[in-house]
C-alpha positions, -999 to +999 in steps of 0.1 A: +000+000+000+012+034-005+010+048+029+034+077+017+002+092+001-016+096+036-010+120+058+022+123+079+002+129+111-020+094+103-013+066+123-007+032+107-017-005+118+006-012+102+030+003+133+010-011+161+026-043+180-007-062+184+002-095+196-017-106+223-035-075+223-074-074+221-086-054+191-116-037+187-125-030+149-153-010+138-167-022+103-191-010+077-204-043+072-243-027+071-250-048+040-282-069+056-313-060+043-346-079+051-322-103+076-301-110+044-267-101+031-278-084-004-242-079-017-207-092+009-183-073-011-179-044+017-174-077+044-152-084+017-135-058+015-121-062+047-107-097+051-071-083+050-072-061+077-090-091+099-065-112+083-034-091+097-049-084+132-050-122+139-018-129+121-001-106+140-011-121+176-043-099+178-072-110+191-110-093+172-135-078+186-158-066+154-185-042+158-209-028+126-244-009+128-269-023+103-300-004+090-316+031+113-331+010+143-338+046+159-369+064+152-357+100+149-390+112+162-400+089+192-362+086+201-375+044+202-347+020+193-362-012+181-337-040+182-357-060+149-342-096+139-340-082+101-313-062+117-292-082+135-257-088+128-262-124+123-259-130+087-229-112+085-208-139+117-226-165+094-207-156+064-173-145+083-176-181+100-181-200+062-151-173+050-129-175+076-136-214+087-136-201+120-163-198+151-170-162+158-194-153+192-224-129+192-225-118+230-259-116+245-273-084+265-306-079+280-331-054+254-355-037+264-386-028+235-385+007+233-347+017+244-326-013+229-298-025+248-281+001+279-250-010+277-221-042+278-223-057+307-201-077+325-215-114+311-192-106+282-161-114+303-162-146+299-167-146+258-134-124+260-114-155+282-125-181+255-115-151+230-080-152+242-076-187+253-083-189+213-111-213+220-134-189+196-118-171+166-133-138+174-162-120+189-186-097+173-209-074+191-250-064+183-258-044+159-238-007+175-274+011+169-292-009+197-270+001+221-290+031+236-254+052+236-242+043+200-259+076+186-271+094+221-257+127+236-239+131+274-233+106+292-251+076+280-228+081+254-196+089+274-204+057+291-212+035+260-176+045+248-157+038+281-176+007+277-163-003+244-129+007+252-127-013+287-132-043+262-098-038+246-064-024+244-063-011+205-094+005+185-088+000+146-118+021+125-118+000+091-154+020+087-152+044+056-186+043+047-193+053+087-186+087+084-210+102+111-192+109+145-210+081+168-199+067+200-178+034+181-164+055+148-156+088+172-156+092+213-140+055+215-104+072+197-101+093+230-097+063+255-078+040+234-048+037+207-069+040+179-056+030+141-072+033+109-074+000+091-065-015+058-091-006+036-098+028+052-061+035+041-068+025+007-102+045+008-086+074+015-056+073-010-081+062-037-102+100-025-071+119-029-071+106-066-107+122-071-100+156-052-070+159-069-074+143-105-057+138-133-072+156-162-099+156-177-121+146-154-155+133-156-180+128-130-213+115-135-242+118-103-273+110-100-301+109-074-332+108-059-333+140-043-319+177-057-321+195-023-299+170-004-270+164-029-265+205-037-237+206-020-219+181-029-229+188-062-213+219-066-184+209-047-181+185-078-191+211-102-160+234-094-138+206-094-144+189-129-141+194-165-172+175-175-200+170-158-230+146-165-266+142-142-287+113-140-319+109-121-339+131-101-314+158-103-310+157-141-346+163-145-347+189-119-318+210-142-336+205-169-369+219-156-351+252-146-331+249-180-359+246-204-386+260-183-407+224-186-424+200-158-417+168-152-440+146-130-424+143-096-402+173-100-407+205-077-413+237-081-389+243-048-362+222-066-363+235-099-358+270-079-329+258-065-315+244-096-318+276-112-285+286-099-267+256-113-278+271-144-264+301-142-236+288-134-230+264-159-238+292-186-213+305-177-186+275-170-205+255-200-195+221-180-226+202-179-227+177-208-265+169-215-275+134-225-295+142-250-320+112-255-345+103-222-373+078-217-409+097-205-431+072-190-467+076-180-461+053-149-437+046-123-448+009-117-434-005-145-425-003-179-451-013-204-452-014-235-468+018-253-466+039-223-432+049-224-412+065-253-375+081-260-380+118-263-351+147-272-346+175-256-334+193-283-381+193-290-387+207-251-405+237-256-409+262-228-440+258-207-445+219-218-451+196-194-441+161-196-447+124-180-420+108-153-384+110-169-377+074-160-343+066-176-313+077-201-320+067-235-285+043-244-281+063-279-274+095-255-244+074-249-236+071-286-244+116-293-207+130-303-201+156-273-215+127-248-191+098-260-159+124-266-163+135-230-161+097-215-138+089-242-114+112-237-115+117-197-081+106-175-100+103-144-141+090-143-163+093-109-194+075-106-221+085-080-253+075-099-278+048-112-290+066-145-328+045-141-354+042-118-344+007-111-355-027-118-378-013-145-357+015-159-319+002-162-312+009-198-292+037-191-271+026-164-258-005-188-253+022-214-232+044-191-212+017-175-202-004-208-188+040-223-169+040-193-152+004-197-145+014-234-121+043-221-091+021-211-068+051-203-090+062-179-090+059-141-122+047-130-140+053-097-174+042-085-188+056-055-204+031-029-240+015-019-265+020-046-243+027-075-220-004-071-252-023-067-267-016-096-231-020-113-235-055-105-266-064-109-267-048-145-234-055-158-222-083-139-201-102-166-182-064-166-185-064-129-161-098-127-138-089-149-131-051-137-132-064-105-092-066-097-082-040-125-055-015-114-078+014-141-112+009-114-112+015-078-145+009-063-152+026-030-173+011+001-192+044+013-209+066-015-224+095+009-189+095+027-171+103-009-192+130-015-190+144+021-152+140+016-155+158-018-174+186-003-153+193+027-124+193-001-106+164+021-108+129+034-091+140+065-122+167+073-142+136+079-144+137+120-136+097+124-103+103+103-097+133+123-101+115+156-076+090+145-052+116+141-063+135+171-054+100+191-020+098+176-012+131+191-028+128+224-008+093+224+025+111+216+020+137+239 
């Protein structure tokens, strides 16, 4: 790994003596759905650091949230068995041909669990007698202190350090600053992992890129990815929408409707608009599919239309997908052609009906083989594999594609202009200092 591309200041597992040592490690391995694992590759992702923690004489303690078991209203954590971390020990234990222990702690319906007690003591012996091959804890979000305030979450972080003597945070896609990915750094030697290294170097290729560079994002939602948006915008050459947002710019563009679109978006797209009139970076995919309906896609009620035909004041049907022949229009297929670095944030269709678009987009991409390729996490990577998954094997280990594990945290990163504003990278480099006096 090239560890000279992190910061100085960063402190390396790679420099920690672990042997004998219990290690806590926080995970992103929230990839159970409905009490099943939909996709492993972010457990997948990281086998090495696990891998190097017990090779090294270290003994794991793995801890992940899974779903929003808090109700942000009622303040009600429900500790559901579709959440549990279950699935994912099963598949560690098949992996890793190993047995790994799920500690039990009393839960109570409307607060979740208070806290570790002391009946985990004796899971840690048989953890270090090496009778089990690690433990991991419940899901961190029904712990009542995982996501609280004060001192219930003070005390849910002294808890989780008193369990061992080194934290390691292999959690990129955790980016918020909750009790495990934050408060726990201040009472214990705390270490990014393996694949949060690689996470971070891979960022530092998309805030600093080589040129051109492409990015492509999509969404359901204009109002929540603004920012990062035009934190993208300003740092591109190209720049191509999908989604929600593409039909929100081109409602304040064109001065059309599109069903589902709103009035208070298209006011805030306006100033994209602007903008881009005068920077003239936004490449427009030309072709779209309309549909009459959401619920599927039938035959005679939905149709490729061109925007070059949108007249002001016209009002159209849902924009459901990209039409692939946008993907074959000149300007469209010099920009991807020609790019040195791509970023993907985006699923081009309203998915499973609508996925056209995305194949279209994804198969331009591959066809650039210059290019340095970057796919932002969760739905995008999901769709990349469900769509193009003869693609998805082969590009899977290519040095030109990086694919990361946390979408939302990229463009977080992206919009704070650094992977080391996000407050669980800074607290490992807060640690370091505090440990170094």
């Amino acid at each position: 790994m090239e560890s000279t591309l992190l910061h100085p200041e960063l402190p390396l597992i790679q420099e920690a003596d672990l042997n004998n040592k219990t290690v806590l490690v926080r995970f992103d391995h929230n990839v159970v759905k409905a009490g099943e694992i939909r996709d492993p590759y972010r457990i997948d992702r990281t086998i090495g650091t696990l891998f190097s923690i017990v090779e090294r004489g270290g003994r794991p303690i793995m801890m992940t949230h899974v779903g929003r078991p808090k109700d942000k209203k009622t303040g009600r954590i429900s500790c559901r068995p579709d959440e549990s971390v279950e699935p994912i020990v099963q598949y560690l234990e098949q992996k890793l041909h190993t047995r790994i222990q799920i500690p039990k702690f009393p839960i109570d319906a409307e607060k979740g669990i208070a806290g570790i007690d002391t009946s985990i003591n004796i899971t840690i012996r048989e953890l270090k007698e090496r009778r089990i091959g690690g433990i991991y804890l419940p899901n961190t979000r029904w712990f009542q202190g995982e996501e609280a305030e004060g001192e219930l979450r003070r005390n849910f972080a002294l808890q989780l350090a008193g369990l061992a003597d080194i934290y390691v945070n292999d959690a990129f896609g955790s980016w918020q600053p909750h009790a495990s990915t934050y408060d726990i750094t201040n009472y214990l030697p705390s270490y990014p992992g393996f694949l949060m290294q690689q996470e971070i170097i891979n960022l530092s290729r998309v805030l600093n890129p080589e040129r051109p560079f492409v990015a492509v994002v999509a969404g359901a939602k204009y109002d929540t990815k603004i920012k990062p948006l035009y934190a993208i915008y300003e740092k591109v050459d190209r720049l191509m929408l999908g989604g929600v947002i593409y039909n929100t710019f081109l409602c304040a563009k064109y001065d059309i409707r599109i069903k589902g679109v709103t009035e208070d978006d298209i006011g805030l797209a306006r100033e994209l608009v602007e903008k881009d009139r005068v920077h003239n970076k936004i490449v427009e995919l030309p072709y779209i599919v309309e549909s009459d309906i959401m619920e599927g896609r039938i035959e005679g009620r939905y149709r490729s239309i061109y925007i070059g035909d949108f007249r002001p004041g016209s009002s159209y049907g849902y924009i459901l997908d990209i039409d692939p022949m946008s993907f074959e229009d000149s300007i469209v297929s010099e920009a991807i052609g020609t790019a040195k670095t791509i970023f993907v944030n985006a699923v081009m269709g309203y998915t499973p009906h609508f996925i056209a678009g995305s194949q279209a987009l994804d198969n331009t991409i591959d066809r650039n083989m210059d290019a340095m390729k970057m796919y932002g996490g969760g739905d995008t990577l999901q769709e990349f594999k469900n769509l193009c998954p003869g693609l998805y094997l082969s590009v899977m280990d290519n040095a030109r594609y990086y694919f990361f594990t946390g979408g939302g945290t990229v463009l977080t990163a992206i919009q704070q202009g650094s992977p080391y504003g996000l407050m669980p990278v800074q607290a490992l480099i807060e640690s370091k200092k505090k440990l170094h006096g």
